[in-house]
KEVEX-299667 format. One record per residue (C-alpha): residue number from 1; residue in one letter; x negated, y, z. Coordinates in Angstrom, 3 decimals. Layout:
// residues N
<n NUM; res a; c1 X; c2 Y; c3 Z>
...
// end
This chain:
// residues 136
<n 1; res x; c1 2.966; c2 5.099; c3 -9.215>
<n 2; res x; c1 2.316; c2 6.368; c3 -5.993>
<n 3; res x; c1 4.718; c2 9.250; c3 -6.568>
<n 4; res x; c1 7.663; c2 6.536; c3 -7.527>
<n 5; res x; c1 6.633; c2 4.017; c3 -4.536>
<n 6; res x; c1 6.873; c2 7.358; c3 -1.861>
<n 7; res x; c1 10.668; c2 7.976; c3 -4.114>
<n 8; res x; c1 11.385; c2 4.831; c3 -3.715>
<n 9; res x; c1 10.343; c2 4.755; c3 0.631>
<n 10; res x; c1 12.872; c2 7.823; c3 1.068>
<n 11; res x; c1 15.932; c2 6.920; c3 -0.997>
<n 12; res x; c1 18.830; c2 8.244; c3 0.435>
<n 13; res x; c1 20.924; c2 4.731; c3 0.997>
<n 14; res x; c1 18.015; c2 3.849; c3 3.191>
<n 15; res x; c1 18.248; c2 5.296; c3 6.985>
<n 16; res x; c1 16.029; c2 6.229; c3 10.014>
<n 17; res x; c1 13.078; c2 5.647; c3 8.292>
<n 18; res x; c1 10.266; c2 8.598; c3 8.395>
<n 19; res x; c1 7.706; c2 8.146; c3 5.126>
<n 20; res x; c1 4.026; c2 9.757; c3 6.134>
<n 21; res x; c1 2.415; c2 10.044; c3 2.978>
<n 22; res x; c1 -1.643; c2 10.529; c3 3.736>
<n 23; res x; c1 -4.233; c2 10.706; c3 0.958>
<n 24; res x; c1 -6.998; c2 8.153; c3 1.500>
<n 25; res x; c1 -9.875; c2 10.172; c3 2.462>
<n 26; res x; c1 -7.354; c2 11.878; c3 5.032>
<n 27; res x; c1 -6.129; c2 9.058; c3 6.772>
<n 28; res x; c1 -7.447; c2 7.584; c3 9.967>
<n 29; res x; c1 -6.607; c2 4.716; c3 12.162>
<n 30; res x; c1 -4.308; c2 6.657; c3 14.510>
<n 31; res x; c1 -2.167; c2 6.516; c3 11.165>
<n 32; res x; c1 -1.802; c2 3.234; c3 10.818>
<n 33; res x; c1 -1.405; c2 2.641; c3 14.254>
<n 34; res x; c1 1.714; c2 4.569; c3 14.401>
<n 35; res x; c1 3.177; c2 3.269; c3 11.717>
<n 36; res x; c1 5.440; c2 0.160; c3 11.144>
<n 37; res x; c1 4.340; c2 -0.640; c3 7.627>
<n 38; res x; c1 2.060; c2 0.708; c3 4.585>
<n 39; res x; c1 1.762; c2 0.624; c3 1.185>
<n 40; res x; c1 -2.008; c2 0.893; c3 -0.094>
<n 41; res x; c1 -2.437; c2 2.647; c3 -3.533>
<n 42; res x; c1 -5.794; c2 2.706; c3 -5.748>
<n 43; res x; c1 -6.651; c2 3.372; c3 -9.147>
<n 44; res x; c1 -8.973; c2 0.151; c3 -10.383>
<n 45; res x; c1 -12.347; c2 1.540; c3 -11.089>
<n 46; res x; c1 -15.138; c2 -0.642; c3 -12.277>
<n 47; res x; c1 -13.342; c2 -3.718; c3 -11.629>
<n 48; res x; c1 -12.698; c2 -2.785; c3 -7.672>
<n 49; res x; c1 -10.922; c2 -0.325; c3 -5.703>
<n 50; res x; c1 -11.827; c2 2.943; c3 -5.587>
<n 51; res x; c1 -14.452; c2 4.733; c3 -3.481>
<n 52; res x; c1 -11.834; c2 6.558; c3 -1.336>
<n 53; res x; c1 -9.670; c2 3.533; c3 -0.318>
<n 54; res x; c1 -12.773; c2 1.742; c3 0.315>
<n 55; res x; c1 -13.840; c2 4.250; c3 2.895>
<n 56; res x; c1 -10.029; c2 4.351; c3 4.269>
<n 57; res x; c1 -10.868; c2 0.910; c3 5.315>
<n 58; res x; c1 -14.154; c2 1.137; c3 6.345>
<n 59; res x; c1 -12.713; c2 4.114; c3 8.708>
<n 60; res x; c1 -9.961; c2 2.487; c3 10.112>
<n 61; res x; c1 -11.083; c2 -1.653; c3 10.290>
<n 62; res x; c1 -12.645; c2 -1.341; c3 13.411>
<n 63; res x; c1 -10.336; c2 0.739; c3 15.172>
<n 64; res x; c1 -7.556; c2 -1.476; c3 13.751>
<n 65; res x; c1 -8.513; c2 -4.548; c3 13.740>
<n 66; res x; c1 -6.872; c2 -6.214; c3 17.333>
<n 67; res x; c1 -4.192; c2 -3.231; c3 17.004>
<n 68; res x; c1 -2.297; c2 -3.886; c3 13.719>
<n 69; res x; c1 -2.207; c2 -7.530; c3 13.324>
<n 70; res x; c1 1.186; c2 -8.540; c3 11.459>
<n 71; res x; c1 1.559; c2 -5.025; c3 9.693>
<n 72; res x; c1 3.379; c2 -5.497; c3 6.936>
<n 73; res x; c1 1.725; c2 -3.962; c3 3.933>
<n 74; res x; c1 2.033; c2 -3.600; c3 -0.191>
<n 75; res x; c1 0.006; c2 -2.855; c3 -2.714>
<n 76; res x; c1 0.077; c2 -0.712; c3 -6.164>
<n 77; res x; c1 -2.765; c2 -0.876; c3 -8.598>
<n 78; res x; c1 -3.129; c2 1.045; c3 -11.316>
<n 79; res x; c1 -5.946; c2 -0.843; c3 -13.607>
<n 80; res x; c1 -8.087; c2 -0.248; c3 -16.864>
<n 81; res x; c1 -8.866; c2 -4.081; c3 -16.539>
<n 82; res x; c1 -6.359; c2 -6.775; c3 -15.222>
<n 83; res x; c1 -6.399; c2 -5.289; c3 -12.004>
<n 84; res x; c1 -7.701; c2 -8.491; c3 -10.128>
<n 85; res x; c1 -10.976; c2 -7.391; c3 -8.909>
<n 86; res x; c1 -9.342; c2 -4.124; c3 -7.219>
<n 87; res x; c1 -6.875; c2 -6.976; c3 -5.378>
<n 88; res x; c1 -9.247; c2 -9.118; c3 -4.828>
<n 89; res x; c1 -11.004; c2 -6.582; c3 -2.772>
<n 90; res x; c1 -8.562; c2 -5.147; c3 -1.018>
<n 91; res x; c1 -7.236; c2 -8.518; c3 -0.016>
<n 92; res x; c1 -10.896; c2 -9.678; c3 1.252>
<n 93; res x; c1 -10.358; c2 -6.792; c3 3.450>
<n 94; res x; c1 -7.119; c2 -6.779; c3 4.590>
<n 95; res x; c1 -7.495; c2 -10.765; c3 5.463>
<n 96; res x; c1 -9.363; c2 -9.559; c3 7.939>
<n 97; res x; c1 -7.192; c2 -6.846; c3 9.736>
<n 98; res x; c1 -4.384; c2 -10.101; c3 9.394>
<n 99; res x; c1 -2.161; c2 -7.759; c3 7.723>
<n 100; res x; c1 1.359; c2 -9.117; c3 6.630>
<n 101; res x; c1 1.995; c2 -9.063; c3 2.717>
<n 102; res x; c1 5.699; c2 -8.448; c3 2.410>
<n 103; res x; c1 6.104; c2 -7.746; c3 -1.304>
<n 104; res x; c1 3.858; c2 -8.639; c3 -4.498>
<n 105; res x; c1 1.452; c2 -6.049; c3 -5.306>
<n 106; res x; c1 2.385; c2 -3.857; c3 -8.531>
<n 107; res x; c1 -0.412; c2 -3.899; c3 -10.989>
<n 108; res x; c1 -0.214; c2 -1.658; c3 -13.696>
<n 109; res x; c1 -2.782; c2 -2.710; c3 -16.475>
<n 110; res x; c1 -3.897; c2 -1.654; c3 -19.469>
<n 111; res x; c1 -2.095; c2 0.777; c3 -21.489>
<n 112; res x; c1 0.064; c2 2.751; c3 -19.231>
<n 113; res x; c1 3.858; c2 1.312; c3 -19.096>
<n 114; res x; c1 6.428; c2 4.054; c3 -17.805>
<n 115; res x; c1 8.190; c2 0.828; c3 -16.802>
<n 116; res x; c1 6.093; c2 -0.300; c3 -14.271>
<n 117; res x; c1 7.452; c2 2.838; c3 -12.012>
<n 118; res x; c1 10.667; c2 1.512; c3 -11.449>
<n 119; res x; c1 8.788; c2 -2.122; c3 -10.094>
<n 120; res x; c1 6.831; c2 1.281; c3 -7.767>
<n 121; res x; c1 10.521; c2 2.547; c3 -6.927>
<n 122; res x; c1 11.708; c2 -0.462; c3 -6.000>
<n 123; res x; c1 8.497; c2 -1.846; c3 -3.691>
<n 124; res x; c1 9.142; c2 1.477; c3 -1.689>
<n 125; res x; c1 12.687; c2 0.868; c3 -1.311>
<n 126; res x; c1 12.719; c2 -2.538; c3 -0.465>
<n 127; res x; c1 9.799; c2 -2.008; c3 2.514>
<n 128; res x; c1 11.942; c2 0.715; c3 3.693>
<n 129; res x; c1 14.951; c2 -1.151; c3 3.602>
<n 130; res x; c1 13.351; c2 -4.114; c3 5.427>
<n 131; res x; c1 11.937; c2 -1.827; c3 7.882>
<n 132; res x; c1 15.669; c2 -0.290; c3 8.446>
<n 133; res x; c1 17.196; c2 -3.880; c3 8.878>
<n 134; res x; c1 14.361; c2 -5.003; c3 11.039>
<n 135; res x; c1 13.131; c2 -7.738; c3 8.534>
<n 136; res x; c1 9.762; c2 -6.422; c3 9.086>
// end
């Protein structure tokens, strides 16, 4: 998912837009504050997100907090369950940091759908190309 949201982010019709791909437990708040928007990935585990995006944002909320009010931001879910309690928490969360939601998270649940990458594809795309008309 994450693989077809970063595809997505760098498609070639979309220009002057620089995709920084950082793996959870590697990214910290100067990250986010140098970028213009993010998309959030996590794999559902025990109804919430997982360990490693739950330290992301217990590493960067502080630091953030006043800094990136208004970022736009998406998420992708990829759940066992119906995915809600892994949004639910990462909404809780980013409701706090005032974040911007720009585009409906992508839940994949249940049995994995090949489908669902092209909703991943397009999610990257269309933050990129917002961020390329100025939308965002």
């Amino acid at each position: 998912m994450a693989e077809a949201a970063i595809a997505g982010a760098r498609d070639p019709d979309v220009y002057g837009i620089d995709v920084v791909v950082r793996d959870a437990l590697e990214a910290r708040a100067e990250d986010v504050l140098g970028c213009d928007a993010v998309i959030v990935g996590t794999p559902e585990n025990f109804g919430y997100m997982s360990g490693a995006i739950k330290m992301f944002f217990e590493a960067i909320y502080y630091p953030c907090l006043e800094q990136s009010q208004g970022l736009p931001y998406a998420l992708l879910i990829r759940a066992g369950n119906d995915g809600q309690g892994a949004l639910t928490s990462m909404q809780r969360i980013i409701t706090g940091l005032r974040w911007r939601e720009v585009a409906s998270p992508v839940i994949a649940a249940g049995e994995f759908d090949p489908g669902c990458l092209e909703a991943c594809r397009e999610l990257g795309m269309s933050l990129a190309a917002g961020l390329e008309a100025g939308i965002f």
